[in-house]
C-alpha positions, 0 to 999 in steps of 0.5 A: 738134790732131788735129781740125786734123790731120783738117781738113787731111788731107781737103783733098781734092776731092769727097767729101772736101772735103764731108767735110772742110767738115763737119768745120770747121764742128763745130769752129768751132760747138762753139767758140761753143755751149755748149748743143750742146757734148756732142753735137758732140763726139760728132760730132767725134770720130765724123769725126775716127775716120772720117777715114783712111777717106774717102780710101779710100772717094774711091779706090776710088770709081770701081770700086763699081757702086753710084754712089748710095751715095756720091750718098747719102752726100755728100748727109748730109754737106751736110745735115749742115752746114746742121744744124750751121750751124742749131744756131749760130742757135739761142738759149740760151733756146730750150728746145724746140728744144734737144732736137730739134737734139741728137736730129738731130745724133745721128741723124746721127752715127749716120747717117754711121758706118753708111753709111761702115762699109757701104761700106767693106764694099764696098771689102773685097768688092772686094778679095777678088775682085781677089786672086782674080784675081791668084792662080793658081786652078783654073777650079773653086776660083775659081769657088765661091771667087766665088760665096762673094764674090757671096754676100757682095756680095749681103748686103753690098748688102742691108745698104747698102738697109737703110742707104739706107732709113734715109738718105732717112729721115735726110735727111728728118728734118735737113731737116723743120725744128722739129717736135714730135709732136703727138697725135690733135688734129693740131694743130701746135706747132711754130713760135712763130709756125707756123700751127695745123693743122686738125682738119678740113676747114672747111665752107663756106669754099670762096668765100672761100678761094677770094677770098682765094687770089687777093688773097695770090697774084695781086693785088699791089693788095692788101697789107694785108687785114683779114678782118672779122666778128662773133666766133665767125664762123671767122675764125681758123679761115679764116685758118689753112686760108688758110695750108695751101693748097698754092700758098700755101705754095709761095709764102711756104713758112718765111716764114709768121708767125701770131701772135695779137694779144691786148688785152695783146700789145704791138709789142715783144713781136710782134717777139721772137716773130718773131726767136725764130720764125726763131732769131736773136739777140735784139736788146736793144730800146731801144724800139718803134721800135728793135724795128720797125727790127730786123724790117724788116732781118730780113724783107729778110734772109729773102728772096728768099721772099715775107713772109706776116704773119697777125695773129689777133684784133685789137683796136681799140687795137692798130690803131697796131700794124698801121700800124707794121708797114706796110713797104716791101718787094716780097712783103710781106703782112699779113693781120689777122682782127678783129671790126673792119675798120680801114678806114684799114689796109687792104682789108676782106673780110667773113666771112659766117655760114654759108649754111643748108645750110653749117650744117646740113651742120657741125650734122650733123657735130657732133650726129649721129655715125654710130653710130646709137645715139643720138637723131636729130631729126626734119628739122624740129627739126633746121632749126629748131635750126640756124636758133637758131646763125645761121650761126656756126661757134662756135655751131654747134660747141658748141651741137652738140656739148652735144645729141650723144648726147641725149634727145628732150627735151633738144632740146627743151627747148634748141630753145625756150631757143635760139629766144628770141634775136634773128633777128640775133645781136650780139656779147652775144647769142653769148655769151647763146646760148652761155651756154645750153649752158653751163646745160646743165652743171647736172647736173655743177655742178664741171664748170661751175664749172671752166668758169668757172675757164677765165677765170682764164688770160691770152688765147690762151695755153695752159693745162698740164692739170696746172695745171687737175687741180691747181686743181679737185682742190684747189677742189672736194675732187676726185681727180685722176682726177675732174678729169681727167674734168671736163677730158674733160667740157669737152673733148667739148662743144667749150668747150675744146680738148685739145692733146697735145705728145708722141704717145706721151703715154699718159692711160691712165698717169696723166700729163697733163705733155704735155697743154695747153688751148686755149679760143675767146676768146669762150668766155673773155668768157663765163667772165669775164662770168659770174664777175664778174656779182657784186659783187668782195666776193661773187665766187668767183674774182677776175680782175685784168688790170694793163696799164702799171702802171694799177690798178684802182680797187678797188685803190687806197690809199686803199681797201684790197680785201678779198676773200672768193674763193677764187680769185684770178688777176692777170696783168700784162703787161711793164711792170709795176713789181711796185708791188703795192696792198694787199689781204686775201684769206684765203679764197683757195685757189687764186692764179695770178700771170701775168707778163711781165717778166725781174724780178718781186717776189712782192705782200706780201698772200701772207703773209696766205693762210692757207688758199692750197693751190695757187700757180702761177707763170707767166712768159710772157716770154723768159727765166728771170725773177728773183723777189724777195720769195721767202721770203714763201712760207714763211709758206703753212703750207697749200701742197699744190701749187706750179707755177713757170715759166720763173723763177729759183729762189733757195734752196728750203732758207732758214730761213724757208721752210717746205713741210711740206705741199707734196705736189706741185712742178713745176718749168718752163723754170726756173733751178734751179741754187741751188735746192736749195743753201745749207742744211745741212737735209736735203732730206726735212725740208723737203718731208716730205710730197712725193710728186710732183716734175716737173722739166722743160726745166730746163738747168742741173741737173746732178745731183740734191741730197744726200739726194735719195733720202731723199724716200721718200714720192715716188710720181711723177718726171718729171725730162724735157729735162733735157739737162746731167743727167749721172747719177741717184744711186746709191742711188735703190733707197731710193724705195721707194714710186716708182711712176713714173719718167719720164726721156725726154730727158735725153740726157746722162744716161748710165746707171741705178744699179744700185740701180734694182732696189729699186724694187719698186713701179715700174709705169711706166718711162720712159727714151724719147730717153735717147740717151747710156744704152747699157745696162740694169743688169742688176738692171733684172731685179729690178722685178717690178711694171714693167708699161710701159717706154717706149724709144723712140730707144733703138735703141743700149741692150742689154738684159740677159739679167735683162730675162726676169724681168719677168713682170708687163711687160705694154708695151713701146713703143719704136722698130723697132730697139728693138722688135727687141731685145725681140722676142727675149725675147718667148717668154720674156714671153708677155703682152708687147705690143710696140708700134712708136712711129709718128714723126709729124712735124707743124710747134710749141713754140718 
């Protein structure tokens, strides 16, 4: 009744009306959305307190001499809307976009409070002076009565700068889209289908940059493109620069879709990404035709605004693919890259390998740094290395890079390994001439074999870093620091790419939650080829794609696979039945299973892992699957480590299922709410020996179990994008052991337990985008270990007085208004650095 009563009371013109718009539009969105339900009631009741003074701020509008303010404001409030209105879009499955539209309705919350508070200062100014005026002063007393009100008009102008400073910033962020931070790998995540950024400029793609511009802007002859070439030529790469041109972008600007097309992508599963990309209702598809109909009415939809459709790595048995996204529409392209030209689709552009001096220029780039400390070859050694990588981009990076910072001798002998192949290379010899760097990893023989593990991962999707340091630290008896290091030692010789979701994400802490790897396709056949180059019975890890329920003939009936690998991946794609063929594999330590559909049963031959530590479980689809057959994993007396991911999690507490030595569990995008219930066991009798829990983007945990904190071996918890977590439990003081505590973006969560200061072990704190927590406890005095507390988007939290006591605290990063506050007991805390949190804002995730 009183939000009615609001509504109708700005029924006015103007300002407002905008006011008032805003307003019905909370109301009407928060009815039908349930996921942003706390933040718009927030919202709501903000305007709603706000509501008696608009029609002041309408009145005496005329009389400020400060018409932009208002300008400003009423252009937050129309900003506002459409913020509004575009959280009514998104899906209730879209975990990633969820915490960024509630960080931005609290900004604006935020945002129009202070702004209408400011001006009403203005009002107050003004009033004082008209009284003065009415009243019967000495010429003096009215005088320095007035320049008292000047004075005040002067800092309440100040204010209202600093306020419009923080308008225009508002503005920007309402209007920036989807965007996730990205780290010093500036690679953009924002997006489903959202362009990669590059690293660097591309050299030598000037010409067809330039050829290509042309055909996507001015040449309406040409609507459908296939940039061809051999892998590893840069066609991904000259796609992607393709769509950062500014008149591209200009053009097509948000209808830009990039998706990569793999041997397991199907139509259907292309059409979701799209209407995820663009927030729309996923249509319940009835079949290929279904899907394709869907899109076409989509992309009519989202005009007037010219359609750009990039599909990456083609392959020749997704060709019917390509015909069938053919549509009639006006400023509609397709622009496909393939090893293959498809003649029948469309124009064809051929990607040449880099002309020498391209080549020498990018080889020199890579393998020569300017520090002048390391070995620089002669000319001549130089030439003739770059003549071995013939002009292909992927060749030259790795072979480069694998040569930076090495002797003499080691060019050498690379140069008369190189030049043993063909003047020409072919697709094979790629991967020969790349197979030699690989060797080059024989004086750290774990990093090459974690090379090979890189096989294990379905194309073109990102691999968590955590899955990898959890694999290698298991399969090769490593700490978690030394797989870390064969992570970095991939990394630098270009075999893979480090992507970082989260710019404040700090290694140096020990966390790689927000750290992913990328690796080129071709370096992924040569993972593969050199992993299967031995019979199955005799390989150290086992690869097995099932496309349309087709078993392998290993894997049939009538000859039951028994295998001896220690690693053992199976992806399926999203027509799998879970019919499961039989198989013995009791030396497996290591099992992944990749999956696409919403309903999966676990294969009956787990129960036969005896010596299975590390079981990760990867959903790749949509939405939270169902697992079936879950008991089955109570029988893995040996499981040291579990990752689930974007699965339904039945009761973790069933008779049958045993952890006794699980040590470390990670929990994903899944559905967790029955969990932890339906046992009358305690929590600490069934994972005895956990000391690392990760809860992450898990939107129906509300609170954690009964007995919680009696984990007391727990050393590490990272409970993130939690957004419905209301409070953590009042005797979380018995984690004794706790060294890191990660809570960024549980925005509900709304304060710390006392108690808190009984974690005496505590180094690291991490309470970033907790935007409900308005204080500290004043115990959190009592942690005398902390060393880093992370608070960025904490501006509205008061630190108590007890914060003086944290002498071995060593950073604080958090954001300008955050950092004012700690400045204050700086003086108090000489070692202190407080560190300014840098927003960077560059278009990801989903």
């Amino acid at each position: 009744m009183a939000a009615q009563v609001a509504v109708s009371a700005l029924a006015g013109a103007g300002f407002e009306l905008l006011f008032g718009d805003l307003l019905k539009m909370v109301l009407i969105v928060q009815k039908n959305n349930s996921q942003f339900k706390p933040s718009l009631e927030r919202l709501q009741k903000m305007l709603e307190e706000m509501a008696p003074n608009v029609k002041r701020i309408e009145s005496f509008n005329r009389e400020l001499d400060q018409p932009k303010q208002l300008e400003r404001l009423q252009g937050l409030m129309s900003d506002g809307k459409d913020l509004v209105q575009k959280c009514s879009k998104i899906h209730k499955y879209n975990c990633l976009k969820r915490p960024i539209y509630n960080k931005k309705l609290l900004k604006l919350e935020k945002g129009i409070r202070d702004h209408i508070n400011i001006v009403l200062q203005f009002q107050e100014v003004a009033d004082t002076k008209e009284i003065l005026v009415k009243q019967n002063w000495t010429l003096v007393g009215v005088n320095n009565v007035s320049s008292g009100v000047k004075q005040l008009s002067n800092q309440v102008s100040s204010g209202v700068t600093q306020i419009n400073d923080e308008i225009v910033k508002l503005r920007m962020t309402l209007s920036n889209g989807d965007r996730m931070d990205s780290s010093n790998s500036n690679i953009r995540l924002a997006g489903v289908c959202s362009p990669p950024l590059l690293k660097v400029d591309p050299v030598g793609f000037e010409i067809p940059l330039s050829e290509l511009r042309i055909k996507l802007l001015k040449d309406e002859t040409s609507q459908h493109i296939v940039i061809s070439a051999p892998g590893g030529c840069g066609k991904t790469t000259l796609a992607t620069a393709l769509c950062q041109l500014e008149d591209v972008k200009d053009k097509f600007k948000s209808n830009i879709f990039f998706l990569n097309v793999p041997k397991l992508r199907n139509l259907m599963v292309i059409v979701k990404n799209i209407f995820q990309h663009k927030d729309r209702q996923l249509p319940d598809f009835q079949s290929e035709e279904d899907a394709v109909n869907h899109l076409e009415r989509l992309f009519k939809q989202i005009g007037p605004d010219p359609v750009l459709l990039v599909l990456d790595d083609v392959w020749p048995g997704s060709e019917s693919i390509l015909h069938k996204l053919k549509f009639r529409l006006e400023n509609y392209k397709i622009l496909v890259t393939s090893r293959y030209e498809f003649p029948s689709f469309g124009s064809s552009y051929k990607l040449k390998p880099l002309n020498h001096a391209d080549a020498v220029t990018f080889f020199q780039r890579i393998a020569l740094p300017r520090d002048q400390q390391s070995y620089a070859p002669d000319q001549q050694t130089l030439e003739e290395m770059v003549k071995c990588c013939r002009g292909f981009p992927l060749v030259i990076s790795v072979v480069g890079k694998s040569l930076c910072r090495k002797s003499a001798a080691e060019w050498r002998k690379r140069l008369r390994e190189c030049s043993k192949a063909a003047s020409i290379l072919t697709e094979h010899e790629v991967l020969d001439c790349l197979q030699s760097t690989v060797e080059a990893l024989n004086d750290n023989v774990v990093a090459k074999e974690c090379f090979m593990d890189l096989g294990s991962f379905p194309e073109d999707q990102r691999i968590p870093a955590t899955t990898l340091i959890d694999m290698w630290a298991e399969l090769y008896n490593l700490d978690e620091d030394d797989a870390i290091a064969n992570l970095h030692e991939l990394s630098d010789r270009n075999l893979i790419e480090v992507l970082v979701t989260r710019k404040d994400a700090n290694e140096d802490d020990g966390s790689y939650n927000e750290h992913f790897v990328t690796q080129h396709d071709l370096l992924r056949e040569l993972a593969i080829r050199e992993s299967n180059s031995k019979g199955i019975e005799h390989r150290k890890r086992v690869i097995l794609e099932i496309n349309e329920n087709k078993i392998h003939e290993w894997l049939t009936e009538e000859n039951e696979l028994s295998i001896r690998a220690k690693l053992l991946s199976i992806s399926t794609d999203e027509t799998f039945s879970s019919s499961w063929p039989s198989m013995q594999a009791p030396e497996v330590e290591v099992l992944l299973l990749n999956f696409q559909t919403g309903k999966y049963s676990l294969p009956e031959f787990i129960e036969g892992m005896n010596k299975l530590k590390v079981l990760v479980l990867d959903n790749y689809g949509f939405v939270p699957a169902e697992v079936s057959n879950f008991p089955l994993l109570g029988s893995l007396s040996n499981l040291k480590r579990i990752r689930l991911e974007k699965v339904s999690i039945p009761s973790l507490f069933l008779t049958s299922m045993k952890w006794r030595k699980l040590e470390k569990m990670s929990l994903v995008m899944c559905n967790i709410g029955q969990a932890f219930n339906k046992s009358t066991n305690k929590i600490s009798d069934a994972f005895p020996k956990l000391v690392d829990l990760t809860i992450d983007y898990c939107n129906d945990l509300e609170e954690l179990p009964t007995g919680f904190c009696d984990l007391v071996l727990l050393r590490k918890l990272s409970i993130t994008n939690c957004h419905k977590l209301l409070a953590l439990p009042e005797d979380m003081g018995n984690l004794l052991d706790l060294e890191v505590l990660r809570l960024n973006s549980c925005i509900e969560l709304t304060e710390l337990p006392g108690t808190i200061g009984g974690l005496q072990k505590l180094q690291i704190l991490d309470l970033s985008d907790c935007l409900s927590v308005t204080e500290l406890p004043e115990q959190i005095g009592q942690l005398h270990n902390l060393r880093k507390l992370y608070m960025i988007e904490c501006s509205s939290c008061e630190l108590p007085s007890s914060v003086m006591n944290l002498f071995h605290l060593k950073e604080v990063i958090g954001d300008e208004e955050t950092a004012m506050s700690w400045r204050r007991f700086k003086p108090c805390l000489p070692s202190l650095t407080i560190r300014v949190h840098k927003e960077i804002n560059l278009n990801w995730l989903g």
